[in-house]
C-alpha positions in Angstrom: 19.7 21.6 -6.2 15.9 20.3 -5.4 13.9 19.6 -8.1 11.1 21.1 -9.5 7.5 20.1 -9.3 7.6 19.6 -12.8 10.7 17.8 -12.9 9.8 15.3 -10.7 6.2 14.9 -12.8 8.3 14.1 -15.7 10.9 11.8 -13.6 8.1 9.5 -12.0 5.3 10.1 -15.5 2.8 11.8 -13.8 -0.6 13.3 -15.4 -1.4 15.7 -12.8 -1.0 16.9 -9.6 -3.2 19.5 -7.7 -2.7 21.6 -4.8 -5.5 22.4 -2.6 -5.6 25.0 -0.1 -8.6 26.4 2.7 -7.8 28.7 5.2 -10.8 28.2 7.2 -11.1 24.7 7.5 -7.1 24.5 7.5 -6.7 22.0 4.9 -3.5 21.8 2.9 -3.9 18.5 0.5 -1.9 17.7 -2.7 -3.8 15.4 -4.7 -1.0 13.5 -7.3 -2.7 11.6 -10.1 -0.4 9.4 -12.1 -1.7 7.4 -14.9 -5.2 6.9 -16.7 -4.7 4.5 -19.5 -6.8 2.0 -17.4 -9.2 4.4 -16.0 -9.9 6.9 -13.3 -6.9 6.8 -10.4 -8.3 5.6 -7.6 -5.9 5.7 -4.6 -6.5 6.4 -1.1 -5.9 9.6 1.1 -3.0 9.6 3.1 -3.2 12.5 6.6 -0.1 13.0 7.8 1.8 15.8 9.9 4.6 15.6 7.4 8.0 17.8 8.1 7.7 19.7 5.2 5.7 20.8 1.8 8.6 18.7 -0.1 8.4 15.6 1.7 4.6 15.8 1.4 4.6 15.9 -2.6 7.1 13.4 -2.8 5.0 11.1 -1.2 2.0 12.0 -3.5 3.9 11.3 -6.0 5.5 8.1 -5.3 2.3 6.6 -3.5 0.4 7.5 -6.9 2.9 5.8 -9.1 2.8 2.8 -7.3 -1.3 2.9 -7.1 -0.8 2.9 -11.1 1.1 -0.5 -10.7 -1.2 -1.9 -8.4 -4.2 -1.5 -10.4 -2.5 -2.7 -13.4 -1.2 -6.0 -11.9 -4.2 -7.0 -10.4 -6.2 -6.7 -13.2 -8.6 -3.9 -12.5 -9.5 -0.8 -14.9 -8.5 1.9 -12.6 -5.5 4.1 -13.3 -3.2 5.3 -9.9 -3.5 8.4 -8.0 -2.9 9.6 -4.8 -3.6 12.0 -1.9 -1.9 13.6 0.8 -3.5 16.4 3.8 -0.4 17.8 5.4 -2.0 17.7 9.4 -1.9 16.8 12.7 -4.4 14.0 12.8 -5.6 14.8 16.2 -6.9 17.8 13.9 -9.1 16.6 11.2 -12.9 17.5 11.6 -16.0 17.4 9.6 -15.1 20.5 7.9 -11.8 19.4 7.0 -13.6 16.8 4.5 -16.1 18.0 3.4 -14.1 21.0 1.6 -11.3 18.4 1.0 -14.5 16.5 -0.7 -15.1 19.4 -3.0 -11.5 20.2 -4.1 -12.0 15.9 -5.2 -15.4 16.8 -7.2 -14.0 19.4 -9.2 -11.6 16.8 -11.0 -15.1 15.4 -12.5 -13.8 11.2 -11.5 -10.8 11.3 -12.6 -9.4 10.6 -9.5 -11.4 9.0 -6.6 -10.4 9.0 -3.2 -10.4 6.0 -0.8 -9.3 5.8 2.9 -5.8 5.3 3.6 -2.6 6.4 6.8 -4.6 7.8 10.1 -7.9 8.6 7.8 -11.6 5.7 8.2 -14.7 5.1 6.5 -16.5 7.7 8.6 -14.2 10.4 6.9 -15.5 9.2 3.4 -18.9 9.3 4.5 -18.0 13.3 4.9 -16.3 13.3 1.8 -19.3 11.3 0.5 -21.2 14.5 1.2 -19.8 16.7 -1.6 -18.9 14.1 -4.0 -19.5 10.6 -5.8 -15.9 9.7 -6.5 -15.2 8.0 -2.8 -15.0 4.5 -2.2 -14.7 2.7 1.4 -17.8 4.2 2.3 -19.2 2.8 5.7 -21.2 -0.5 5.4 -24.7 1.2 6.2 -24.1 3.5 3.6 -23.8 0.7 1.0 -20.0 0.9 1.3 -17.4 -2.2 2.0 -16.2 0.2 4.9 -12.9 -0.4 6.2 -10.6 -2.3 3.2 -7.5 -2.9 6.2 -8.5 -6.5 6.2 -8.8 -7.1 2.4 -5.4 -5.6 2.5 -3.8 -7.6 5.7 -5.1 -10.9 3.5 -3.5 -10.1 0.6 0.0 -9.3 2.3 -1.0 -12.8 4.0 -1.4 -15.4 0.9 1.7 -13.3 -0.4 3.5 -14.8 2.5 2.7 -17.6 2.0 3.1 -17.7 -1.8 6.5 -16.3 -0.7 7.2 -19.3 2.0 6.3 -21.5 -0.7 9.2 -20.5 -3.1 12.1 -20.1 -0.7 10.9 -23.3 1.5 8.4 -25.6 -0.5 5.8 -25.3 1.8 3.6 -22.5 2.3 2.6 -23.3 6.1 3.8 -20.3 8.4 3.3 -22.1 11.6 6.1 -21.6 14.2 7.7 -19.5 11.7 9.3 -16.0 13.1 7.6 -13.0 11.6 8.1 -10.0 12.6 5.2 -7.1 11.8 6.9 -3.9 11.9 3.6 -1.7 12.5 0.5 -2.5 14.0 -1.6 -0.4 13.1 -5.4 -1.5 11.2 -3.4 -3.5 8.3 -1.2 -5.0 11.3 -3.4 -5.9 13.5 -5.4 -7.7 11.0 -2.0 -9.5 9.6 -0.9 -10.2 13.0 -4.4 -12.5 13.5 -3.7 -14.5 10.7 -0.6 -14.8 11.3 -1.8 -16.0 15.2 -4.1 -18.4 13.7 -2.1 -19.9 10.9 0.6 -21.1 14.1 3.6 -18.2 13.0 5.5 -16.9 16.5 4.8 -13.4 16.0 7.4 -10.0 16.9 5.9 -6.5 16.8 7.1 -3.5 16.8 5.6 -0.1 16.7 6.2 3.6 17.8 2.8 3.7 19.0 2.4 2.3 22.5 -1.6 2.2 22.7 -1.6 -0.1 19.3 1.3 -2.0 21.0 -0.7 -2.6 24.4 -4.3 -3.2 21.9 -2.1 -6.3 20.0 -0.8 -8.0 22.6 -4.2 -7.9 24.3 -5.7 -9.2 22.1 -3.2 -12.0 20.8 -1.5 -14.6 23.1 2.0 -15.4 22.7 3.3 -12.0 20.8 6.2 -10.6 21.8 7.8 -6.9 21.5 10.7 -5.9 19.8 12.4 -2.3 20.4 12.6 -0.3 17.2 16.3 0.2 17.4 16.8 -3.7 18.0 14.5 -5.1 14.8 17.4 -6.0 12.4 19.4 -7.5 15.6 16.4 -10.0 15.3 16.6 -13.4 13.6 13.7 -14.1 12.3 12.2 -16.3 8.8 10.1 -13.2 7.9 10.0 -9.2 7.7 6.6 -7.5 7.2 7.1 -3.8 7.2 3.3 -2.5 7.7 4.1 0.8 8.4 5.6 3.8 6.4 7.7 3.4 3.6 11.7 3.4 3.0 12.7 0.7 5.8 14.6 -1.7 3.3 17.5 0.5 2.7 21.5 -0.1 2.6 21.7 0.0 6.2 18.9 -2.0 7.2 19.4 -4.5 4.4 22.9 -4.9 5.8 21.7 -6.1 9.1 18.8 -8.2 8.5 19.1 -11.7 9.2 15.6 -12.9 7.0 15.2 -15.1 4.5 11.6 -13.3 3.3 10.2 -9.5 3.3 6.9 -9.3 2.7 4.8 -6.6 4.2 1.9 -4.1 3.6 3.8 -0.8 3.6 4.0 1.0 0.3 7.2 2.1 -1.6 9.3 -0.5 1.0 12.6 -0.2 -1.0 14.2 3.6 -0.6 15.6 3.0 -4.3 14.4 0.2 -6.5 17.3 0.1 -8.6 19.8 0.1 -5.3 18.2 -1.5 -3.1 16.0 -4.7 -5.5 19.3 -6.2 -6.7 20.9 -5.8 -3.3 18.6 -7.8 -1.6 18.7 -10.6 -4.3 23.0 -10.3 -3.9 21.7 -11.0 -0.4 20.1 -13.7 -0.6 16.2 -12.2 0.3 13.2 -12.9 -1.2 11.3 -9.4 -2.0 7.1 -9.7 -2.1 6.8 -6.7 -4.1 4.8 -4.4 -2.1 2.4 -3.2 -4.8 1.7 -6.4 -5.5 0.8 -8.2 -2.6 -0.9 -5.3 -0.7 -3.4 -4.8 -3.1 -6.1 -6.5 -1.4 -7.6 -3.3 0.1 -7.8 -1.8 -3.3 -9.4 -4.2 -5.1 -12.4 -4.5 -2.2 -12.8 -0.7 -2.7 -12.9 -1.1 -6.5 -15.4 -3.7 -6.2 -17.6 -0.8 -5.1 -17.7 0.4 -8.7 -19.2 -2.2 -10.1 -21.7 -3.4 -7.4 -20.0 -4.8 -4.2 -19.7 -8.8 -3.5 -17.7 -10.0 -0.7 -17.2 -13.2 -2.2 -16.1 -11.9 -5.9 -13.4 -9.8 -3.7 -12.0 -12.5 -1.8 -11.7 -14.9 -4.9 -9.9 -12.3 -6.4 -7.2 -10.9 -3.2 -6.4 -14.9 -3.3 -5.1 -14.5 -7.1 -2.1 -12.5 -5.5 -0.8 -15.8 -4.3 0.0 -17.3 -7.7 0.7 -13.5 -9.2 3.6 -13.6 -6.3 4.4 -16.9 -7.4 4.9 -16.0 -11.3 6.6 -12.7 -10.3 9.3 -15.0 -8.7 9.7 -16.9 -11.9 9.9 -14.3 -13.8 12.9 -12.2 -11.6 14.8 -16.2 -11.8 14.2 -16.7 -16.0 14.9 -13.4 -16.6 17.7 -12.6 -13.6 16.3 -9.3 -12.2 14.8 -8.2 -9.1 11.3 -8.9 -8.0 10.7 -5.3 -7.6 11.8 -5.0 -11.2 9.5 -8.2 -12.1 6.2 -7.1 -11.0 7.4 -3.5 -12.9 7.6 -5.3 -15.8 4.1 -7.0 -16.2 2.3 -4.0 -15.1 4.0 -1.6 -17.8 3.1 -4.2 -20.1 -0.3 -4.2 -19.6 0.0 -0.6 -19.6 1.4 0.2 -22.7 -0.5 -2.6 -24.5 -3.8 -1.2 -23.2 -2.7 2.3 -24.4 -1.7 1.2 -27.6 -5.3 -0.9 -28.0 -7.1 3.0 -26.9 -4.9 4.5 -29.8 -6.1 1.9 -32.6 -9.7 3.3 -31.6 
């Protein structure tokens, strides 16, 4: 039997989630906000043409929850939320937004939007229109515009935090990483990768962002989608959707690493974390090292500085570091390690806010 709306709420600890509906600009959004102890959820808007209602708000859901943990291990004030537009992308328009951007004013800042899957800073500049709460505004606006590299940096030093633990030396070059995904995040990743010495494997269903990488990169090659975990290679980086680590993949991969930008990478945490440490792989946990983009977008809050960002995506490094320490001392999964800290600081916030 599927479970209820409210049921899953309770299962995952959401606040809130709100459904948004306008027949005349055709925009069906579900808005999921998770948890405010820190502050107002900030988390990005996701469009996607999504099989069905269910799927949508599952994705709300676990996107938010996951924004919640991002926020709290990296050491911002912001709580997690999420949002989803259930459309073809080839559909958005100006009108699309702007109503989208009222339906995000009437929650008053508790939950501000970013951009996010198949949406750009020109869409928040129509949100920006009807409300405050957006972040990722264009540059000329005052913005930080586009957070994909902040985010592709992160995922980078978490790499190479990772390289570090399983081989004592952080230095990719003429390593094999494959970047499953190519799309703004990718790309970016796939540069530093280039630059840094790595061979680099794509793969992506997208054949214009496959043609648009290996035109601008030398040397990378193309992998089939069907033949990625035939590939040996030193590192995974899933920078697409979420839920590609799972029994059957994970039985098939021949990687020593999987670190990647892709939210909610493991279908099951509790499966799918210890099987990957019976395994033998090292898990970046994804809300960990892909927070780049969200702290540049934060930084918006509080007066932008580009150097101030970048001084602080380079902390996930040694955060990725201690979150391997702590899943050896402690023998659990990664996944289950970078949990752990960010509840902390959750519950000890919340129990400072209740002393008040």
């Amino acid at each position: 039997m599927q479970q209820s709306v409210f049921e899953l709420m309770q299962q995952m600890g959401h606040e809130q989630v709100v459904f948004c509906h306008d027949p005349n600009s055709d925009l069906n959004a579900i808005i999921a906000i998770h948890n405010t102890t820190l502050g107002s959820a900030l988390g990005g808007t996701r469009l996607w043409n999504y099989n069905s209602h269910s799927d949508a708000l599952v994705d709300a859901l676990r996107l938010s929850r996951g924004m919640t943990y991002k926020a709290a291990i990296s050491g911002l004030n912001l709580g997690g939320g999420k949002a989803v537009i259930i459309a073809d992308p080839s559909m958005k328009s100006e009108a699309l937004w702007r109503r989208y951007g009222k339906f995000v004013n009437s929650l008053n800042g508790k939950y501000i939007t970013a951009e996010d899957v198949n949406t750009s800073a020109r869409d928040m500049e129509y949100i920006s229109l009807e409300t405050e709460f957006v972040t990722g505004v264009p540059e000329y606006m005052g913005g930080s515009g586009d957070p994909s590299p902040f985010t592709a940096y992160g995922v980078f030093v978490g790499m190479k935090a990772s390289a570090k633990k399983m081989w004592g030396n952080d230095s990719l070059s003429g390593k094999k990483v494959l970047v499953q995904g190519v799309g703004h995040v990718g790309q970016y990743l796939v540069e530093h990768l280039s630059k840094e010495g790595a061979k680099v494997y794509i793969s992506d269903i997208n054949e214009g962002k496959i043609k648009e990488t290996t035109d601008k990169f030398e040397g990378v090659e193309v992998i089939a989608g069907s033949e990625i975990f035939n590939l040996e290679m030193d590192i995974y980086a899933p920078c697409a959707l979420g839920a590609t680590v799972n029994s059957e993949s994970i039985s098939k991969m021949k990687c020593p690493i999987i670190a990647g930008a892709a939210n909610n990478q493991l279908a099951d945490e509790n499966v799918h974390g210890p099987m990957l440490i019976e395994k033998g792989i090292l898990y970046a946990p994804d809300f960990l090292i892909n927070a780049g983009g969200l702290i540049n977008v934060a930084a918006e809050l509080d007066g932008y500085n580009h150097e101030r960002v970048m001084g602080n995506v380079e902390k996930i490094y040694d955060r990725t570091l201690d979150i391997y320490n702590l899943s050896a001392s402690d023998k659990i999964h990664t996944q289950a390690a970078a949990t752990r800290i960010a509840e902390k600081r959750l519950t000890d916030i919340a129990n400072v806010k209740a002393r008040l």
